[in-house]
KEDRENGU-572408 format. One record per residue (C-alpha): residue in one letter; x, y, z; residue number from 1. Coordinates in Angstrom, 1 decimal, always signed. Each point is the difference from the previous one (the first is absolute). Example, Ala and Ser with C-alpha at 12.3 -4.5 7.8 and 13.67 -1.06 7.14 Angstrom:
<sites>
a | +12.3 | -4.5 | +7.8 | 1
s | +1.4 | +3.4 | -0.7 | 2
</sites>
This chain:
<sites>
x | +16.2 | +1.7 | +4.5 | 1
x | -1.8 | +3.3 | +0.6 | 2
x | -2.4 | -0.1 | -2.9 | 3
x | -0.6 | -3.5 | +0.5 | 4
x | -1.3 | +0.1 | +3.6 | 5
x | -2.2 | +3.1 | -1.3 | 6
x | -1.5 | -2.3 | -3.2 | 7
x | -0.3 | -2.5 | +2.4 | 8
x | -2.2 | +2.4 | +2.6 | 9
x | -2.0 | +1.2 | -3.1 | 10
x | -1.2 | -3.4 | -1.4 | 11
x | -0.7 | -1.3 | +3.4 | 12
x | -2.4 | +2.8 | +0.8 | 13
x | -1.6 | +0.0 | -3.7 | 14
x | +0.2 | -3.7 | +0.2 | 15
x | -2.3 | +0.3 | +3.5 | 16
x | -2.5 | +2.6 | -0.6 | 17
x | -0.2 | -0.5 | -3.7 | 18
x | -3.0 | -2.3 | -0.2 | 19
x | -2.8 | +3.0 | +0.4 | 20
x | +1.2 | +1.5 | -3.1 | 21
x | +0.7 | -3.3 | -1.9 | 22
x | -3.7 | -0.6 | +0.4 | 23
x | -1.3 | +3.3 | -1.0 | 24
x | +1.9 | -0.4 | -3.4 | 25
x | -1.2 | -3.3 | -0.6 | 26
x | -3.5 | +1.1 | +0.6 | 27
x | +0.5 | +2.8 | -2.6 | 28
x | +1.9 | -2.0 | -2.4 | 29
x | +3.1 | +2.1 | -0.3 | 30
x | +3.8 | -0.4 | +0.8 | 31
x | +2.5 | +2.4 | +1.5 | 32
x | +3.7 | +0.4 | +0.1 | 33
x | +1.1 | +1.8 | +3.5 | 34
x | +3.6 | +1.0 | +0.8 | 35
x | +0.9 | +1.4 | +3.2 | 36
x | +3.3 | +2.5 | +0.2 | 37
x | +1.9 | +0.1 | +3.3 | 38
x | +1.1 | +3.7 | -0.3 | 39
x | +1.2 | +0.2 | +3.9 | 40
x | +3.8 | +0.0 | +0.8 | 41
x | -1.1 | -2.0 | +3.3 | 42
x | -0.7 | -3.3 | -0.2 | 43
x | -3.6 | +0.1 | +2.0 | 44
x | -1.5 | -3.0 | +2.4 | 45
x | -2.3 | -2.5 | -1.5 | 46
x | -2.6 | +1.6 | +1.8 | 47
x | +0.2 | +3.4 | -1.4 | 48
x | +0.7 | -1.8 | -3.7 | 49
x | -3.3 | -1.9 | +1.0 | 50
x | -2.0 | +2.7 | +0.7 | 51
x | +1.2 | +2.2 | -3.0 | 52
x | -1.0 | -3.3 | -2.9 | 53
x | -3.3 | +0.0 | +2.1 | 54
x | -0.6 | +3.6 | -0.5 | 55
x | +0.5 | +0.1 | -4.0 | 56
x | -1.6 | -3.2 | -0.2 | 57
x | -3.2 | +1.0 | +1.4 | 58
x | +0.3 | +3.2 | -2.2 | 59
x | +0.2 | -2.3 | -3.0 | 60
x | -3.0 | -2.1 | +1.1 | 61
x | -2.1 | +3.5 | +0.4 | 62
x | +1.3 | +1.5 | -3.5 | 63
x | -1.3 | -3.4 | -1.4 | 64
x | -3.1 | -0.2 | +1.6 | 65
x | -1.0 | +3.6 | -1.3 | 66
x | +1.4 | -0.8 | -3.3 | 67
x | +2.6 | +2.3 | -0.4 | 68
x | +1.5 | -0.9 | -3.4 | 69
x | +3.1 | +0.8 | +0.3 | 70
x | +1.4 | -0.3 | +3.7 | 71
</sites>
């Protein structure tokens, strides 16, 4: 039940504040495979879970906008 609700805060804040970094891959016509690990032994508020998938992907967006190869 645990690791559901988590999966289930994880896609709904990718799902949200995904669409900036959709676009910036379509633009450069690439694809990428994410993964998010929940490593805590808490099970965090949708708000902190939010804030963390908006934090890594706006690293991702930056990393592809400088054309890192590799990320």
């Amino acid at each position: 039940v645990e690791r559901n609700l988590i999966k289930r805060r994880i896609r709904e804040a990718y799902r949200l504040n995904s669409l900036g970094l959709k676009r910036i891959i379509q633009e450069k016509n690439s694809c990428l495979t994410i993964a998010f690990i929940y490593t805590s032994s808490k099970i965090l508020p949708y708000q902190n879970i939010e804030k963390i998938v908006i934090n890594q992907i706006s690293n991702l967006e930056n990393k592809i906008k400088r054309g890192e190869g590799q990320i």
